[in-house]
Backbone as a printed PyTorch tensor [residue, N CA C, xyz], in Angstrom:
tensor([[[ 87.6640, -18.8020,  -6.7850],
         [ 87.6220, -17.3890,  -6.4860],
         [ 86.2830, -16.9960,  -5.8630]],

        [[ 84.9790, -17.4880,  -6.5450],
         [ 83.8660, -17.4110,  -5.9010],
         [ 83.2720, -17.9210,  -4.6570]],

        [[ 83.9900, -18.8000,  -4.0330],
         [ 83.8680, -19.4490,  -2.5830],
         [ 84.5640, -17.8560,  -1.5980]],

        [[ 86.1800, -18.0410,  -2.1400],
         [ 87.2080, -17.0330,  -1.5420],
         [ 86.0510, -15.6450,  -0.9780]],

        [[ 85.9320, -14.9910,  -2.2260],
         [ 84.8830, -13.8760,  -1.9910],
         [ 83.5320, -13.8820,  -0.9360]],

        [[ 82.7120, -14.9830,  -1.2670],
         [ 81.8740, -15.2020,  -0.0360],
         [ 82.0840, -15.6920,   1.0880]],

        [[ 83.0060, -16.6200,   1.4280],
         [ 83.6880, -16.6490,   2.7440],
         [ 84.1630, -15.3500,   3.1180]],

        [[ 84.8180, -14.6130,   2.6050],
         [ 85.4610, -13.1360,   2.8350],
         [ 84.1980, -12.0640,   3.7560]],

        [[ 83.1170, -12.3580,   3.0530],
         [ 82.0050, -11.2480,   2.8200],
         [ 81.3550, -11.6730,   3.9190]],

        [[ 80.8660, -13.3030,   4.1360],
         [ 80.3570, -13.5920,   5.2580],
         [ 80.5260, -14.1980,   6.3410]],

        [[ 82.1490, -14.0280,   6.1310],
         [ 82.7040, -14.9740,   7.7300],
         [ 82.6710, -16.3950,   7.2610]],

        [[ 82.8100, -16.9010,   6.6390],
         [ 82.8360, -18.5530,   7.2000],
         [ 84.4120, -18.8170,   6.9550]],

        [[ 84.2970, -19.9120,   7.6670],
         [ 86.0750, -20.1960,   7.9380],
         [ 86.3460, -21.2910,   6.5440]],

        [[ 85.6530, -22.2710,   6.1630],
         [ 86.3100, -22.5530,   4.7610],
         [ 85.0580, -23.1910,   4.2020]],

        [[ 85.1920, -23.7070,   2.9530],
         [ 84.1770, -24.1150,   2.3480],
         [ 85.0420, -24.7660,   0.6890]],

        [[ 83.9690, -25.2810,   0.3640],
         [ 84.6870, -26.8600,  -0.7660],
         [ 83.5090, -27.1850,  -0.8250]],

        [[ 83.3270, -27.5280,  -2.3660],
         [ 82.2580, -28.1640,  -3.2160],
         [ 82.5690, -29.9030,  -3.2440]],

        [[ 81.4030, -30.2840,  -3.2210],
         [ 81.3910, -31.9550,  -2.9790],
         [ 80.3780, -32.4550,  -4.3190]],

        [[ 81.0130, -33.1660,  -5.1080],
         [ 80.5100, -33.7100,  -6.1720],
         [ 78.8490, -33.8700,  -6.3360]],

        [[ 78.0960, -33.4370,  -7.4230],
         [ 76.5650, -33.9090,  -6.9780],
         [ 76.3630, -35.7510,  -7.7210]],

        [[ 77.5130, -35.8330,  -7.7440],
         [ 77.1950, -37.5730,  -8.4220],
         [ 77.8070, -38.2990,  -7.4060]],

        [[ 78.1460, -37.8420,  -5.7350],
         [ 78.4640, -38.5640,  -5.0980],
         [ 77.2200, -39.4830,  -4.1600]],

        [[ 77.5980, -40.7120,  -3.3020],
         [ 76.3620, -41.5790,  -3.1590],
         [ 76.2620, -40.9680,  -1.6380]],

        [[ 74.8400, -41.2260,  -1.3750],
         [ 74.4230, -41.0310,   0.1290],
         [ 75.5080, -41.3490,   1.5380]],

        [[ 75.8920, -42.3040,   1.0140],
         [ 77.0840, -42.7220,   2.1560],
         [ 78.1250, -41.9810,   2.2780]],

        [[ 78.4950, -41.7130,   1.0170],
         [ 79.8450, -40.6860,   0.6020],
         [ 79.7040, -39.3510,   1.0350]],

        [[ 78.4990, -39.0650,   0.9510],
         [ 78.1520, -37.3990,   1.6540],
         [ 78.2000, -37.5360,   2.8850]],

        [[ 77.6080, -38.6550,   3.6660],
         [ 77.3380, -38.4400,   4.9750],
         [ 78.8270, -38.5570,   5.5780]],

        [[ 79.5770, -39.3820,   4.9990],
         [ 80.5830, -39.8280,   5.3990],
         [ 81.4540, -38.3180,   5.4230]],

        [[ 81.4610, -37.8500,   4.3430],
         [ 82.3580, -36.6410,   3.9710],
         [ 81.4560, -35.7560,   5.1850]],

        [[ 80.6380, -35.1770,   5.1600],
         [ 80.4250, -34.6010,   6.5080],
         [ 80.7780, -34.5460,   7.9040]],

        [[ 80.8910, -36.1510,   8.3240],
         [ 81.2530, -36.3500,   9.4090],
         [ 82.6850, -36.0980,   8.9450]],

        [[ 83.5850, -36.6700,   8.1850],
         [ 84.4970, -36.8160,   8.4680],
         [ 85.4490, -34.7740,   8.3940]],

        [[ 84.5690, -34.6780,   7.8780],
         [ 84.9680, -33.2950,   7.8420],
         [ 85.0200, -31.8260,   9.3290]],

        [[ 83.8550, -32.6490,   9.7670],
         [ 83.3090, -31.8350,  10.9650],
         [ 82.4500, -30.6950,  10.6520]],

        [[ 82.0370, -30.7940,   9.7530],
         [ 80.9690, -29.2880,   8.7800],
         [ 80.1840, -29.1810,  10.0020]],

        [[ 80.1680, -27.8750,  10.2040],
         [ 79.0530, -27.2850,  10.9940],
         [ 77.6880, -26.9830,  10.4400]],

        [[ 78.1790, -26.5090,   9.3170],
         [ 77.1170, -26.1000,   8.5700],
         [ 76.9350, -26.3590,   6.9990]],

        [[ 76.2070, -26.9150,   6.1650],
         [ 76.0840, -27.7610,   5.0460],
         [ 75.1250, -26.8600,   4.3620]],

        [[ 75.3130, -26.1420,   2.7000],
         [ 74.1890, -25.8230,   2.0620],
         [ 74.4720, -26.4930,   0.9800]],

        [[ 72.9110, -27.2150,   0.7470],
         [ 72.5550, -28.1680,  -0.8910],
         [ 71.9350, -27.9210,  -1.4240]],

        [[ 72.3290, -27.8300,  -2.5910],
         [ 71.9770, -26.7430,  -4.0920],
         [ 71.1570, -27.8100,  -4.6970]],

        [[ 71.3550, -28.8900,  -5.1460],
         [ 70.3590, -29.7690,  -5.9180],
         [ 70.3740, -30.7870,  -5.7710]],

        [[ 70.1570, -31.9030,  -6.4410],
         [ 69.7370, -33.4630,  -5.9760],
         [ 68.4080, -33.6370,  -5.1900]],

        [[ 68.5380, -34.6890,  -4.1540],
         [ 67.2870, -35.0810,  -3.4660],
         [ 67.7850, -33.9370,  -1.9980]],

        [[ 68.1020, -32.5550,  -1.9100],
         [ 68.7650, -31.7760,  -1.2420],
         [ 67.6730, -31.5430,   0.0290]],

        [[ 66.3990, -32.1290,  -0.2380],
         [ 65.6440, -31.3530,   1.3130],
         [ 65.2940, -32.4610,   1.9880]],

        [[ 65.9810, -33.8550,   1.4490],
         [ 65.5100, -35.2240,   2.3290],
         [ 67.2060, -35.3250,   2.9210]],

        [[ 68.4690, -34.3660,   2.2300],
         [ 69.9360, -34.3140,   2.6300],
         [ 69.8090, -33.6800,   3.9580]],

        [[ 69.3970, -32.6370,   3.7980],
         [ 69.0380, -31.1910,   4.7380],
         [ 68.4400, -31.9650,   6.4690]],

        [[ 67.0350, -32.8110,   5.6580],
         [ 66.3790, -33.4470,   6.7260],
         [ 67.4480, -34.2100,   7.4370]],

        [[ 68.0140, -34.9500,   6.8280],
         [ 68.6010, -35.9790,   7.6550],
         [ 69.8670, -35.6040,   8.1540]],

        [[ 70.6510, -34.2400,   8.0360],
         [ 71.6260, -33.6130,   8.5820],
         [ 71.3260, -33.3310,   9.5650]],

        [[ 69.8960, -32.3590,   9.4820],
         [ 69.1980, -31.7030,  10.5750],
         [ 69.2690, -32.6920,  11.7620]],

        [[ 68.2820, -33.4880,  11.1240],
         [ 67.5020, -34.4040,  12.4440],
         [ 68.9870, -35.7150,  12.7280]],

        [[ 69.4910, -36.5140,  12.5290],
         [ 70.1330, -37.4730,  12.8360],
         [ 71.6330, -36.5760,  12.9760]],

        [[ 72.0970, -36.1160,  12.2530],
         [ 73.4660, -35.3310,  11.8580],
         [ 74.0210, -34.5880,  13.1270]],

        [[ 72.8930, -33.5820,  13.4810],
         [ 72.8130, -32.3930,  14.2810],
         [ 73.7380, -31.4630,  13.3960]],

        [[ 73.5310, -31.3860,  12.6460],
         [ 74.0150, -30.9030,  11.5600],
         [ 73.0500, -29.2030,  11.2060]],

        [[ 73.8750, -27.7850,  10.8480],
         [ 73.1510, -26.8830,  10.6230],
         [ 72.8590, -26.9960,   9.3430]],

        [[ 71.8320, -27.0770,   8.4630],
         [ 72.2760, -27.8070,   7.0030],
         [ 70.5190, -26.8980,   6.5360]],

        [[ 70.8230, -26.5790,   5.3280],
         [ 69.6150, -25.5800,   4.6910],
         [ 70.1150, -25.8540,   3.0660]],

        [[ 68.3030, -25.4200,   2.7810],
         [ 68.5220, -26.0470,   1.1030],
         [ 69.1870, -24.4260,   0.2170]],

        [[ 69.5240, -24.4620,  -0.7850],
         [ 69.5170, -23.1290,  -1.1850],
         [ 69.4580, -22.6900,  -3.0340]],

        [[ 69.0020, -21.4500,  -3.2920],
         [ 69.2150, -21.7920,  -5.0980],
         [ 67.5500, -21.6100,  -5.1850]],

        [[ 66.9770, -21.8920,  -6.1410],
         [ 65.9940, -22.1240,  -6.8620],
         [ 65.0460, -23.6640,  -6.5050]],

        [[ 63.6930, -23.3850,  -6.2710],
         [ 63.1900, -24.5520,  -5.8450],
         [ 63.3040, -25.4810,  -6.7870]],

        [[ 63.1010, -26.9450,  -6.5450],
         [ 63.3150, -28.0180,  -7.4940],
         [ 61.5840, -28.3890,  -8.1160]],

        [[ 61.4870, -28.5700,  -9.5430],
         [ 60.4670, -29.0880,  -9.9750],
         [ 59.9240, -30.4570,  -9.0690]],

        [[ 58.6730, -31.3880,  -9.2850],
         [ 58.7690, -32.3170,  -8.7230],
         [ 59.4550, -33.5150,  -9.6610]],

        [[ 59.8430, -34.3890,  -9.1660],
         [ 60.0350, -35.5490,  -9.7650],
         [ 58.7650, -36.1550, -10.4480]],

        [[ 59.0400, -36.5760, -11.7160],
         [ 57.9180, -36.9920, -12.0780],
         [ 57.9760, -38.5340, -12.0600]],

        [[ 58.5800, -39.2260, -11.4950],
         [ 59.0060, -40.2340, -11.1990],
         [ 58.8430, -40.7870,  -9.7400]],

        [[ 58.5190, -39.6020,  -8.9490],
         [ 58.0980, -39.6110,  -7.4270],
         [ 59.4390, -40.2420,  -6.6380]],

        [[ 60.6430, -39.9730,  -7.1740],
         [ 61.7190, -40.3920,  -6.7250],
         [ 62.4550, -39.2840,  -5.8340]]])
């Protein structure tokens, strides 16, 4: 219902949540195979996702939500 409503409110033509326990390949893959114009990532490693949509993808892709602590693991 909460996708329905903001697609409604801001124009986008569809939208679907993609697992955050899915692997790097599986996202990229699901992107392409999808044709997403435009990609927003809520958490995970989401601004090295973003980067590499951006730059290799050509992908419109932005982080969104609340900033992430750092890893204290430097991961």
């Amino acid at each position: 219902m909460r996708i329905r409503g903001t697609r409604r409110r801001r124009g986008f033509d569809r939208g679907f949540v993609v697992s955050d326990h899915a692997d790097w390949p599986g996202l990229l893959r699901t992107v392409r195979e999808t044709g997403a114009q435009r990609v927003l990532a809520t958490h995970g490693h989401r601004e090295a996702l973003v980067r590499h949509l951006r730059e290799t993808e050509g992908v419109d892709a932005a982080p969104i939500g609340a900033p992430q602590p750092p890893d204290p693991e430097g991961d």
